[in-house]
KEMARRO-961935 format. One record per residue (C-alpha): residue number from 1; residue in three letters; chain; x, y, z. Coordinates in nm, 2 decimals. Example, Ala and Ser with C-alpha at 12.3 -4.5 7.8 and 13.67 -1.06 7.14 Angstrom:
REM residues 2
+-----+--------+--------+--------+--------+--------+
| num | residu | chaine |   east |  north |     up |
+-----+--------+--------+--------+--------+--------+
|   1 |    Ala |      A |   1.23 |  -0.45 |   0.78 |
|   2 |    Ser |      A |   1.37 |  -0.11 |   0.71 |
+-----+--------+--------+--------+--------+--------+
//
This chain:
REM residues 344
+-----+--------+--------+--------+--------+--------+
| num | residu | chaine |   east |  north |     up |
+-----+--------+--------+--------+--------+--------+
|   1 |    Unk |      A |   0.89 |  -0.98 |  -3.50 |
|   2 |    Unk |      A |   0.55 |  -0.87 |  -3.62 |
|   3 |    Unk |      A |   0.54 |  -0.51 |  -3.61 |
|   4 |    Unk |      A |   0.25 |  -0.26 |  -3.65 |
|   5 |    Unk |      A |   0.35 |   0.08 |  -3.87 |
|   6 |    Unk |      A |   0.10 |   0.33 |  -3.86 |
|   7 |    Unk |      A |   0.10 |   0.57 |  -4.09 |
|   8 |    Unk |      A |   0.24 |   0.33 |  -4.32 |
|   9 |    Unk |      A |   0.13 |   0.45 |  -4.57 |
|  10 |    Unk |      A |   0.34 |   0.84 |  -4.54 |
|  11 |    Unk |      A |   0.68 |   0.94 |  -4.62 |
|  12 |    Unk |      A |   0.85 |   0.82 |  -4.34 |
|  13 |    Unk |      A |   0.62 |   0.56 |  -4.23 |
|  14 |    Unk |      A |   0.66 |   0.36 |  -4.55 |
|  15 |    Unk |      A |   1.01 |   0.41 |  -4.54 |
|  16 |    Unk |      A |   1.02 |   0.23 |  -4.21 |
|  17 |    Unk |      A |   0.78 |   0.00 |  -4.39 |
|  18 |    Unk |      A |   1.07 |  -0.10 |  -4.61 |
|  19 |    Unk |      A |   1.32 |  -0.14 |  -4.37 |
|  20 |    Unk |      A |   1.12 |  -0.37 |  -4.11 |
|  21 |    Unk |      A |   1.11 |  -0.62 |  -4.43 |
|  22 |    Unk |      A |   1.42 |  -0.64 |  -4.57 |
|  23 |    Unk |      A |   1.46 |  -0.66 |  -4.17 |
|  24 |    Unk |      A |   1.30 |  -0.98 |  -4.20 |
|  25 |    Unk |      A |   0.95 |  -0.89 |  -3.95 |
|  26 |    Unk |      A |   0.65 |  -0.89 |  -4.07 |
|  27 |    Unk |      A |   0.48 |  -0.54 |  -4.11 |
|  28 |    Unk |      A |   0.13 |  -0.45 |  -4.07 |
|  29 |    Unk |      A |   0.03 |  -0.13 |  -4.25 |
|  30 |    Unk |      A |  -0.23 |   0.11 |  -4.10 |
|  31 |    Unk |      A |  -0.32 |   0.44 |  -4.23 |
|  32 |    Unk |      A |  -0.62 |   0.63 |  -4.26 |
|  33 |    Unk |      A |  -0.52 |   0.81 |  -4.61 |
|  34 |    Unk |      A |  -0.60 |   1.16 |  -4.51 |
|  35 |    Unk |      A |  -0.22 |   1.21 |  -4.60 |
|  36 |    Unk |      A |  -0.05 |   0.87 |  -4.71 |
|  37 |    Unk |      A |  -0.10 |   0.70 |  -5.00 |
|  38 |    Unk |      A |  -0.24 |   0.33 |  -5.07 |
|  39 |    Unk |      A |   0.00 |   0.35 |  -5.40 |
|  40 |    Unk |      A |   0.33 |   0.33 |  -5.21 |
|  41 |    Unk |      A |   0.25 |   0.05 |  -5.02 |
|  42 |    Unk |      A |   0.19 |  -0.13 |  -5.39 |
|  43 |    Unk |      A |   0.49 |   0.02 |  -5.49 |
|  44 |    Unk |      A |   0.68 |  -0.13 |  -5.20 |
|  45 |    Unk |      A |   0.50 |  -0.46 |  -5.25 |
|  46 |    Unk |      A |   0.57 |  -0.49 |  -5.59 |
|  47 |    Unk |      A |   0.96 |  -0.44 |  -5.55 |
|  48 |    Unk |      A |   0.92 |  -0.73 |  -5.30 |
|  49 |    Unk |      A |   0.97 |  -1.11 |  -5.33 |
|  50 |    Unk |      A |   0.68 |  -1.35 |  -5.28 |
|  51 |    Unk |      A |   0.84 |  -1.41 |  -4.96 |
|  52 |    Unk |      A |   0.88 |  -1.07 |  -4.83 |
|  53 |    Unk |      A |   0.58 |  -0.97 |  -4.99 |
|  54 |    Unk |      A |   0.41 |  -1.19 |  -4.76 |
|  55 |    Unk |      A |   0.50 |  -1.01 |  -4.46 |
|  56 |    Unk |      A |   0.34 |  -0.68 |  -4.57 |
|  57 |    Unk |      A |  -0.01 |  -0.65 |  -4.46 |
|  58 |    Unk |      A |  -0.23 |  -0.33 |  -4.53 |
|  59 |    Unk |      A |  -0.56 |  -0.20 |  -4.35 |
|  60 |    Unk |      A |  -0.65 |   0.16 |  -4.38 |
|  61 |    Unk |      A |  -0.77 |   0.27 |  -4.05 |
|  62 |    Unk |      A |  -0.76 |   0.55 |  -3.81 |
|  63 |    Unk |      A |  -0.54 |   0.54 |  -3.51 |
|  64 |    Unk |      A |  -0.89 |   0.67 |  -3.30 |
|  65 |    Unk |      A |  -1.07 |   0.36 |  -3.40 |
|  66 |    Unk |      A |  -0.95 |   0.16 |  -3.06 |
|  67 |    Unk |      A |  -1.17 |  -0.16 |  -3.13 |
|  68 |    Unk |      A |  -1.05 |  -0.19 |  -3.52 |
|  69 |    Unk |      A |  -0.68 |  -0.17 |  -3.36 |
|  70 |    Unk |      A |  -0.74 |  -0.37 |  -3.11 |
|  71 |    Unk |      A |  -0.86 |  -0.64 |  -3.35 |
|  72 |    Unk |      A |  -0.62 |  -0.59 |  -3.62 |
|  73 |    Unk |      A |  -0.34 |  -0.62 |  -3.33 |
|  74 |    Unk |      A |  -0.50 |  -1.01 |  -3.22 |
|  75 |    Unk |      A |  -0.54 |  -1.06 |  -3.60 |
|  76 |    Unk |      A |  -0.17 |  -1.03 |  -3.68 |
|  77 |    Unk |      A |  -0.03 |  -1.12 |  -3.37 |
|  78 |    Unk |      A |   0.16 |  -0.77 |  -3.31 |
|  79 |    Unk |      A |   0.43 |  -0.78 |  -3.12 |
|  80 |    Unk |      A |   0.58 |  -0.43 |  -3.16 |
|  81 |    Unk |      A |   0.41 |  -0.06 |  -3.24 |
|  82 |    Unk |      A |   0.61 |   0.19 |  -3.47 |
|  83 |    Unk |      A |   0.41 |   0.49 |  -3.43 |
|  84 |    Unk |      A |   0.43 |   0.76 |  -3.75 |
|  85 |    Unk |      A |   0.08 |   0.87 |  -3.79 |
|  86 |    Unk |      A |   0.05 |   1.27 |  -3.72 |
|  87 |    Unk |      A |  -0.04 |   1.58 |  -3.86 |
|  88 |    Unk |      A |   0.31 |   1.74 |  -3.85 |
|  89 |    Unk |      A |   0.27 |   2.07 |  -4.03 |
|  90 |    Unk |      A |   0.36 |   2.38 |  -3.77 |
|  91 |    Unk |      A |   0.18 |   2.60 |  -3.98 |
|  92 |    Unk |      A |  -0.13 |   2.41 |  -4.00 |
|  93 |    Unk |      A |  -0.13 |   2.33 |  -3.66 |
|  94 |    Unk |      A |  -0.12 |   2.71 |  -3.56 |
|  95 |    Unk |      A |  -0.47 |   2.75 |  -3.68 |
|  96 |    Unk |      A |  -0.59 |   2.41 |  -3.61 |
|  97 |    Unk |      A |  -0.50 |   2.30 |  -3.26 |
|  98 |    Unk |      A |  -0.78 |   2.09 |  -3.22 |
|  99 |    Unk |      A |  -0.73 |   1.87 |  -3.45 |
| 100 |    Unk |      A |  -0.35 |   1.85 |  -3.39 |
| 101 |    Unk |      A |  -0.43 |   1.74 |  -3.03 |
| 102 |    Unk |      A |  -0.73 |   1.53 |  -3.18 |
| 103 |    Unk |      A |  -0.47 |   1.34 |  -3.37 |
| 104 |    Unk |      A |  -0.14 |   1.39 |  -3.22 |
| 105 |    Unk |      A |  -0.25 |   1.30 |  -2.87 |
| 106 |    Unk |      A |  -0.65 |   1.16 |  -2.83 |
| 107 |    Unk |      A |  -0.58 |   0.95 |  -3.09 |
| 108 |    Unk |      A |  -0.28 |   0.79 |  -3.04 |
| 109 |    Unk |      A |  -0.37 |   0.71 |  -2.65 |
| 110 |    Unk |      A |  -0.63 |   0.47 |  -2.85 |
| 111 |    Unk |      A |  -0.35 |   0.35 |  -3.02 |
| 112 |    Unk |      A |  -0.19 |   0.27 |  -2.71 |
| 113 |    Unk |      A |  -0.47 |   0.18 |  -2.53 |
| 114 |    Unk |      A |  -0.54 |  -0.11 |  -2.78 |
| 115 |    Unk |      A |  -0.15 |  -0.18 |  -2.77 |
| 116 |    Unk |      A |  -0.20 |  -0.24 |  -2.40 |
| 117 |    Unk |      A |  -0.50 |  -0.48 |  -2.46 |
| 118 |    Unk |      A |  -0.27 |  -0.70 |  -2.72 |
| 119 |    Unk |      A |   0.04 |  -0.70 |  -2.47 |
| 120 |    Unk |      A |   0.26 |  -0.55 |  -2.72 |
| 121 |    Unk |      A |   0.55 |  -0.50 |  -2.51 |
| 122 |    Unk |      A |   0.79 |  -0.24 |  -2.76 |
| 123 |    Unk |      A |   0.65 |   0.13 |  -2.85 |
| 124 |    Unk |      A |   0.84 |   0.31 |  -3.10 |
| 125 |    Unk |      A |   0.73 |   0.68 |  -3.11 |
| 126 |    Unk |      A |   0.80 |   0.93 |  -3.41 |
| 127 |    Unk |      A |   0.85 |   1.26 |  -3.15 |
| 128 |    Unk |      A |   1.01 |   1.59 |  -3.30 |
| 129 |    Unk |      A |   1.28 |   1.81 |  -3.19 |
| 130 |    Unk |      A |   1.03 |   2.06 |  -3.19 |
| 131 |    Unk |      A |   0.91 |   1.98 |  -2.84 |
| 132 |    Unk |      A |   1.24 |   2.15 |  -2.76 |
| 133 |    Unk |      A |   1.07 |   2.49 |  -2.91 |
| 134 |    Unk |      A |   1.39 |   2.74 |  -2.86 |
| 135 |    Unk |      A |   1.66 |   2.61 |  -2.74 |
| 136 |    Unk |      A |   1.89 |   2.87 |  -2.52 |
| 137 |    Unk |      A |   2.18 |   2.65 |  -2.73 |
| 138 |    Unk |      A |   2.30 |   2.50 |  -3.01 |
| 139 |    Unk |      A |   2.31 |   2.19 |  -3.09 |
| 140 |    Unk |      A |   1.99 |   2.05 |  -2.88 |
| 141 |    Unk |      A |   2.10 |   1.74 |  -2.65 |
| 142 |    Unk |      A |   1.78 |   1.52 |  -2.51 |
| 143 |    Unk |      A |   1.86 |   1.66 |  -2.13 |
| 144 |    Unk |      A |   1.74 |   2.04 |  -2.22 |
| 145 |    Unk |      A |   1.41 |   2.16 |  -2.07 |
| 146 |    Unk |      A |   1.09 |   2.07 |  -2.32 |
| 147 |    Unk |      A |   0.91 |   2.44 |  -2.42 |
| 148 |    Unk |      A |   0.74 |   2.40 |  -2.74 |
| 149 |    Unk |      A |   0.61 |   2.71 |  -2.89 |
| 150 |    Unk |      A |   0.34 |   2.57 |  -3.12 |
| 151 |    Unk |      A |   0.05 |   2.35 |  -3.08 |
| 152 |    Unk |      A |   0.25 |   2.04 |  -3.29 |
| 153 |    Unk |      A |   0.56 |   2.01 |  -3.09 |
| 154 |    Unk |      A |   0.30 |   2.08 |  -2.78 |
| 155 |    Unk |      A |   0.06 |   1.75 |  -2.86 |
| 156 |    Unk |      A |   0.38 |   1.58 |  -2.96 |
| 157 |    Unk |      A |   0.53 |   1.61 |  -2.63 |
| 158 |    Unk |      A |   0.19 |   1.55 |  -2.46 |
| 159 |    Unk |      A |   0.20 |   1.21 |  -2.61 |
| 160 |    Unk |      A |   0.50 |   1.15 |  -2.46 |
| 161 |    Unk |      A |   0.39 |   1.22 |  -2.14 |
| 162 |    Unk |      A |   0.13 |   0.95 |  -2.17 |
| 163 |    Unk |      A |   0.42 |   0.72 |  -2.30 |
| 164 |    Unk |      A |   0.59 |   0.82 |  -2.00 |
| 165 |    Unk |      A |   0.27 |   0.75 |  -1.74 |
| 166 |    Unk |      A |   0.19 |   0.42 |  -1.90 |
| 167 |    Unk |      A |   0.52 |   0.32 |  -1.87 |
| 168 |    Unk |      A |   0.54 |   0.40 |  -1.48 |
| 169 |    Unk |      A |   0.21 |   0.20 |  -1.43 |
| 170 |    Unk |      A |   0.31 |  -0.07 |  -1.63 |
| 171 |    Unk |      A |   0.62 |  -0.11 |  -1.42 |
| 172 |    Unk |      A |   0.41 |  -0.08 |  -1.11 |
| 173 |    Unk |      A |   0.18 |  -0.34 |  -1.20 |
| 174 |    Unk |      A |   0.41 |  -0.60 |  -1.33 |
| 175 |    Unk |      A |   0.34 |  -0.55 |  -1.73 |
| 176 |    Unk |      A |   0.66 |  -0.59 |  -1.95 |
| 177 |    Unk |      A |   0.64 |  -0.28 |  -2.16 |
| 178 |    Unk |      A |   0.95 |  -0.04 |  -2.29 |
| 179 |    Unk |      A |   0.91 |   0.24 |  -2.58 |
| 180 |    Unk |      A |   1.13 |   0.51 |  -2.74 |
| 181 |    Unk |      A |   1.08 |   0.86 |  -2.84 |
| 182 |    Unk |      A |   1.28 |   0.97 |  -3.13 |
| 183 |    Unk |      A |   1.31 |   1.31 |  -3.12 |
| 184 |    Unk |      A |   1.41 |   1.38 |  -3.49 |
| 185 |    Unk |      A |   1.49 |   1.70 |  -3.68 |
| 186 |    Unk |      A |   1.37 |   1.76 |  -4.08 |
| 187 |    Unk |      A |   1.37 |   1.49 |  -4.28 |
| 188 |    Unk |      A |   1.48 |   1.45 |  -4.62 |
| 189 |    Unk |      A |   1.59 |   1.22 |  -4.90 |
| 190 |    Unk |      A |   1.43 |   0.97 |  -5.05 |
| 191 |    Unk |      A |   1.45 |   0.57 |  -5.08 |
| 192 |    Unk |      A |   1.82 |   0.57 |  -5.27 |
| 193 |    Unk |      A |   1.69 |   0.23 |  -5.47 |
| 194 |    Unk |      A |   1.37 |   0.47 |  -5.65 |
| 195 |    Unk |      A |   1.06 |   0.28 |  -5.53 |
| 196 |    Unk |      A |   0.97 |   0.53 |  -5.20 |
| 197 |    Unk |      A |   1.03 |   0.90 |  -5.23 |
| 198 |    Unk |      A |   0.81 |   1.22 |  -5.07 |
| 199 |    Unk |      A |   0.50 |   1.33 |  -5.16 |
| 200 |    Unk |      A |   0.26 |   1.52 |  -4.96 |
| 201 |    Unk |      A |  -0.09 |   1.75 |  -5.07 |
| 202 |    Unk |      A |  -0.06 |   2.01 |  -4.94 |
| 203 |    Unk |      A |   0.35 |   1.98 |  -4.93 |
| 204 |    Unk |      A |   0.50 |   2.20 |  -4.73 |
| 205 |    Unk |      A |   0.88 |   2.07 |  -4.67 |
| 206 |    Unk |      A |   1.14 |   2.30 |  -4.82 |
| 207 |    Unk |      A |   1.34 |   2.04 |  -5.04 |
| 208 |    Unk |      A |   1.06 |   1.92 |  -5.21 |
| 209 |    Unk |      A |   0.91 |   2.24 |  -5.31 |
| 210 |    Unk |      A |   1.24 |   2.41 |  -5.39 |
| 211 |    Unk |      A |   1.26 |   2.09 |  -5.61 |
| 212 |    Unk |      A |   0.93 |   2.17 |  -5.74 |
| 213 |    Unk |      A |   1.05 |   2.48 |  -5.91 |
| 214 |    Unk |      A |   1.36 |   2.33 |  -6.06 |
| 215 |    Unk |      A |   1.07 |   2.05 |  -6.21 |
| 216 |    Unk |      A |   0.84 |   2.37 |  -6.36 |
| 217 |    Unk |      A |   0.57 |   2.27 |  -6.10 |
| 218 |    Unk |      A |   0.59 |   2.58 |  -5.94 |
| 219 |    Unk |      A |   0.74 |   2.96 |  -6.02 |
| 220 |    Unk |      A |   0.98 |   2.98 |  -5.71 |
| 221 |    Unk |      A |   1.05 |   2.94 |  -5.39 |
| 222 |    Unk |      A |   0.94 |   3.17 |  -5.13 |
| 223 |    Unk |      A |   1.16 |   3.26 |  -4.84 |
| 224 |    Unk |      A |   1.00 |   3.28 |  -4.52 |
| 225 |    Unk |      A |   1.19 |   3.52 |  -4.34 |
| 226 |    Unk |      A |   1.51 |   3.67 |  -4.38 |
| 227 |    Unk |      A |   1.60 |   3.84 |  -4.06 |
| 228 |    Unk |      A |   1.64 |   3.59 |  -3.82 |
| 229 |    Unk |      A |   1.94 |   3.59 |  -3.61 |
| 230 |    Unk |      A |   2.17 |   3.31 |  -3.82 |
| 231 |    Unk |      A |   2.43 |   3.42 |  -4.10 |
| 232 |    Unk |      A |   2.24 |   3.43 |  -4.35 |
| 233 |    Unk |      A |   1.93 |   3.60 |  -4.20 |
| 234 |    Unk |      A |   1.68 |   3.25 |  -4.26 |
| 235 |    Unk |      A |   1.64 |   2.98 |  -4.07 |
| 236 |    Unk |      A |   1.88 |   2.71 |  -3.99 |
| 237 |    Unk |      A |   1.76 |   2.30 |  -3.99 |
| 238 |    Unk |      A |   1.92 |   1.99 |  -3.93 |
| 239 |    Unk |      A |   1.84 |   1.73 |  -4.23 |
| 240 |    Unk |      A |   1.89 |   1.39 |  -4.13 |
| 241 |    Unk |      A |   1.76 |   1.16 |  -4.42 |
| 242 |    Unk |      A |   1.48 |   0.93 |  -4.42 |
| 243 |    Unk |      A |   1.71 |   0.60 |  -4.46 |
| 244 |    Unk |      A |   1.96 |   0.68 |  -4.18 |
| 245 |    Unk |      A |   1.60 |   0.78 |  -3.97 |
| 246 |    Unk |      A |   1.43 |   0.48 |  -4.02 |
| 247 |    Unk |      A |   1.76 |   0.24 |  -3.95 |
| 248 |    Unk |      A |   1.77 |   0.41 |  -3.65 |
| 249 |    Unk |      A |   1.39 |   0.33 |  -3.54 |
| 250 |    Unk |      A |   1.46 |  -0.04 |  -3.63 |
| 251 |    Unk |      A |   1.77 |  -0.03 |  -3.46 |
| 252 |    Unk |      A |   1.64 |   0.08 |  -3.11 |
| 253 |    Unk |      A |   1.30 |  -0.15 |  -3.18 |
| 254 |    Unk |      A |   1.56 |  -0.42 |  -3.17 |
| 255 |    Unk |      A |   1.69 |  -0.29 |  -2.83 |
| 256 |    Unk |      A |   1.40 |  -0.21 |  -2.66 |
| 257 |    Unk |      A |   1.34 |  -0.44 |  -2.34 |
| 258 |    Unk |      A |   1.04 |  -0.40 |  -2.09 |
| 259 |    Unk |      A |   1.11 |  -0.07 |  -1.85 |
| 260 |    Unk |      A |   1.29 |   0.06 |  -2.10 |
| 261 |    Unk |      A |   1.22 |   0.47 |  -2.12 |
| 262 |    Unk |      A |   1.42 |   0.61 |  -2.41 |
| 263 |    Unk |      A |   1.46 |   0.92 |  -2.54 |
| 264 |    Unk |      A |   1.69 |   0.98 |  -2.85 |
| 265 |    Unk |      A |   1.76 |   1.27 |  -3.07 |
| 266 |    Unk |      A |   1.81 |   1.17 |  -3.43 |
| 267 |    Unk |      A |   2.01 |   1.42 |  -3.71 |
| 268 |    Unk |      A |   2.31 |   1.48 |  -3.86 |
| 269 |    Unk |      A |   2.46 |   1.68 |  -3.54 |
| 270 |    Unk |      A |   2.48 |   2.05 |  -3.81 |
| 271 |    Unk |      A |   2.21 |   2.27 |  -3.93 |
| 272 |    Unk |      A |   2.18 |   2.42 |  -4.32 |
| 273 |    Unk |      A |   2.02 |   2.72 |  -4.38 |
| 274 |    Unk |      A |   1.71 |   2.78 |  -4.61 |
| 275 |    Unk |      A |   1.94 |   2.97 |  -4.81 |
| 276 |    Unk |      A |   2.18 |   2.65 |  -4.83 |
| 277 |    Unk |      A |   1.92 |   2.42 |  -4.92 |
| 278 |    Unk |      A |   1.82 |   2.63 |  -5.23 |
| 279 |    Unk |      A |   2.20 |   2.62 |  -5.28 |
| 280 |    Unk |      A |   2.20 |   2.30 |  -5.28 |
| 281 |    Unk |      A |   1.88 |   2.21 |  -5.53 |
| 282 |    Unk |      A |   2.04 |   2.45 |  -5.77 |
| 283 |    Unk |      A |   2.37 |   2.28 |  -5.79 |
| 284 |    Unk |      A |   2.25 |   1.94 |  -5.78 |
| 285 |    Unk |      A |   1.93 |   2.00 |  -6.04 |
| 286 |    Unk |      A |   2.12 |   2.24 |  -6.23 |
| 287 |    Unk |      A |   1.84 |   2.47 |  -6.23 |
| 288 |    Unk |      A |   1.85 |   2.90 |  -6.14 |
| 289 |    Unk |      A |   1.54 |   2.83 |  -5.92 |
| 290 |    Unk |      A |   1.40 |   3.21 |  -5.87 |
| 291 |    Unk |      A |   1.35 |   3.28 |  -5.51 |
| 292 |    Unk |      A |   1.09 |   3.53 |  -5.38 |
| 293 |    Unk |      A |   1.10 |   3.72 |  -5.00 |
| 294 |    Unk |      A |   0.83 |   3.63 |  -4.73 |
| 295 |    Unk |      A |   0.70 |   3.70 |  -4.44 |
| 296 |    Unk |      A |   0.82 |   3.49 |  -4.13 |
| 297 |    Unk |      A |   0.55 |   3.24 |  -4.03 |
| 298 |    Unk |      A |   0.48 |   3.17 |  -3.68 |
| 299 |    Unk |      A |   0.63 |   2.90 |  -3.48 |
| 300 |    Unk |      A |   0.91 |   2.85 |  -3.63 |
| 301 |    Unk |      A |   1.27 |   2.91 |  -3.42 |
| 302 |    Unk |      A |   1.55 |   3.05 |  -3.60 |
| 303 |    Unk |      A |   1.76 |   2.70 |  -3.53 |
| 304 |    Unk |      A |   1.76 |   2.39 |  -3.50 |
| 305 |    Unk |      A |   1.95 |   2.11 |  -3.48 |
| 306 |    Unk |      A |   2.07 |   1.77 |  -3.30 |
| 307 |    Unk |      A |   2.34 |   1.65 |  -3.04 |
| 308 |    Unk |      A |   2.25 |   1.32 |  -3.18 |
| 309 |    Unk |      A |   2.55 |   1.14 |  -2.96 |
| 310 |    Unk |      A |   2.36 |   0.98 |  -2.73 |
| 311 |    Unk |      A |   2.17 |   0.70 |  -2.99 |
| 312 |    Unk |      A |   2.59 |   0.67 |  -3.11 |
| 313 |    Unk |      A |   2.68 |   0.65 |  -2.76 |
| 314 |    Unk |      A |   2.42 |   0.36 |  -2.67 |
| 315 |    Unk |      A |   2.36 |   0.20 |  -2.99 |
| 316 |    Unk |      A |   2.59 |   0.26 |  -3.24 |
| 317 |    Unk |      A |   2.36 |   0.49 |  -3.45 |
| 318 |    Unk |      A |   2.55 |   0.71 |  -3.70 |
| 319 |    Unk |      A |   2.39 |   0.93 |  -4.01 |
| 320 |    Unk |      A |   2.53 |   0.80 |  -4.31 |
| 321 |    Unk |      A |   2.40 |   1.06 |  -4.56 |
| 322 |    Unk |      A |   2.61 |   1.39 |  -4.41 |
| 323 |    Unk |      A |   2.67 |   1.59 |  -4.72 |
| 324 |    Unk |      A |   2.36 |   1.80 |  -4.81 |
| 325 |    Unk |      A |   2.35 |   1.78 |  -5.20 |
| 326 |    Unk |      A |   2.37 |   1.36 |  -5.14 |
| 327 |    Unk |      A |   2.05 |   1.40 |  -4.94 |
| 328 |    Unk |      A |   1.96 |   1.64 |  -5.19 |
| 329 |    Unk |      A |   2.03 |   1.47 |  -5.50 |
| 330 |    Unk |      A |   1.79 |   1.12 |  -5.37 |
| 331 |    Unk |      A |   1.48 |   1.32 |  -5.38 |
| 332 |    Unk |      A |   1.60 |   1.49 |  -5.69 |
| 333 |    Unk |      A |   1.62 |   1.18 |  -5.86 |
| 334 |    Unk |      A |   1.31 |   1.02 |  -5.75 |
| 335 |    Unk |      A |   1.12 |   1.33 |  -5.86 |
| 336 |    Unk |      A |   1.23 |   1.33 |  -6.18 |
| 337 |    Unk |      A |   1.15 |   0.93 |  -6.20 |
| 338 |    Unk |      A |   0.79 |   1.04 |  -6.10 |
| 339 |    Unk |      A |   0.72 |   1.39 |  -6.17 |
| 340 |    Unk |      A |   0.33 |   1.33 |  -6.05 |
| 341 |    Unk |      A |   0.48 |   1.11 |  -5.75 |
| 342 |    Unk |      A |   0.18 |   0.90 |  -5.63 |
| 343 |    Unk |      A |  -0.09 |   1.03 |  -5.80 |
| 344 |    Unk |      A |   0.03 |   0.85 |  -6.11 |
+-----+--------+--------+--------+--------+--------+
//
């Protein structure tokens, strides 16, 4: 199957990039850049064979640009759209909504717009849990109500809405189209072989930058928050890693027939706690890595984490990396492999 990735070129996105290939499909690349990197997609190719090498195609290009897609999509004869390219920092998006719903959700209708001009028939959608916002329960099941609290999860589960609409239309007007929404909790890990790992400017995910401070990169971690209602006071996150997350996009890609309108949470079904995580880095890095007191930032719910029984139930979807110092010890020893990660 020829498959478009976009953001291809991002932590998760090449990821999935790697696993369409040794998949056997051929993968078009797009990203823009603004937050991916042009270097792992060479370091993905260069790990390749001729043959697979082949099958990985590259063009930096913006998900807004609807004729560019649109042509790239004839050009390669795309057959299938996995869909990673967001801003997806809540912070951020707190103080930018614009250009959270600029990208998140104007954008990606082009994207699907020129999908629907190439009659690409399978959508895969990167969602997040947190168009969930809080929960009234733990763990979070894909039947509870939709309430984000912040303007990510909010243009997140806007896009699904359109995914939703299109779908209804293209079942009314005799179009073959079927998509997915993975609704996936905080991802961690890195590619267990060495070639892919995570590295984002500005970074913001807590395993990196705790791992940061064990590399001398930075003085400590901070804490934000430490009165939330968990047990330890900080909050609580489900860390699925970025293997068993993109084995489970290609698995439903596989699955998807037309009128298909999935939904599937994606995590390891338990939630660790800031406090764990640091726990975690210090045992696996060896390191004291000092940690400071914050102040809580907004948007972010105390908990979170997956039911993820339904994508077991229906496909046979399991998280193989359960134990959090495994997750843990990948990124740790891709960091150390490439302490200036992409910028190399």
């Amino acid at each position: 199957m020829n498959v478009l990735v976009t953001g291809g070129a991002g932590y998760i996105g090449s990821h999935a990039a790697q696993n369409l290939i040794a998949g056997g499909h051929g993968v078009l690349v797009v990203d823009n850049l603004f937050r991916g990197h042009s270097a792992a997609v060479e370091r993905l190719r260069g790990s390749l064979d001729a043959e697979a090498a082949g099958r990985l195609r590259f063009a930096e290009c913006d998900i807004a640009d609807r004729a560019r897609l649109s042509g790239l999509m004839k050009e390669h004869g795309t057959e299938a759209v996995m869909h990673f390219a967001a801003h997806a920092y809540v912070g951020e998006s707190m103080t930018d909504a614009i250009g959270y719903h600029h990208n998140n959700t104007a954008a990606a209708i082009q994207l699907l717009a020129a999908a629907d001009e190439n009659g690409v028939e399978r959508f895969v959608f990167s969602s997040t849990c947190a168009t969930y916002g809080e929960p009234e329960s733990m763990p979070i099941v894909e039947t509870m109500p939709q309430r984000p609290i912040n303007p990510y999860g909010v243009s997140k589960l806007a896009f699904e809405h359109v995914l939703f609409d299109h779908a209804g239309a293209c079942r009314r007007t005799g179009k073959p189209f079927g998509f997915a929404a993975m609704r996936y909790f905080n991802v961690a890990g890195a590619d267990p072989s060495g070639v892919l790992g995570e590295w984002h400017r500005p970074e913001t995910h807590l395993i990196p930058i705790v791992l940061e401070v064990a590399l001398g990169r930075r003085e400590r971690v901070t804490i934000f928050g430490e009165d939330y209602p968990t047990a330890d006071g900080t909050c609580v996150r489900d860390y699925v890693h970025v293997s068993d997350l993109v084995g489970a996009h290609a698995l439903v890609l596989g699955e998807l027939r037309a009128g298909d309108e999935r939904t599937y949470n994606i995590g390891i079904g338990r939630g660790y706690s800031v406090r764990e995580v640091i726990e975690a880095c210090r045992r696996v890095t060896g390191h004291e890595i000092p940690a400071a007191r914050g102040d809580r930032r907004p948007g972010d719910p105390p908990e979170l984490y997956a039911n993820a029984t339904k994508i077991e139930s229906e496909l046979g979807w399991r998280a193989g990396f359960t134990d959090l110092d495994e997750i843990v010890r990948t990124a740790w020893n891709w960091y150390r492999a490439n302490p200036n990660g992409y910028d190399a």
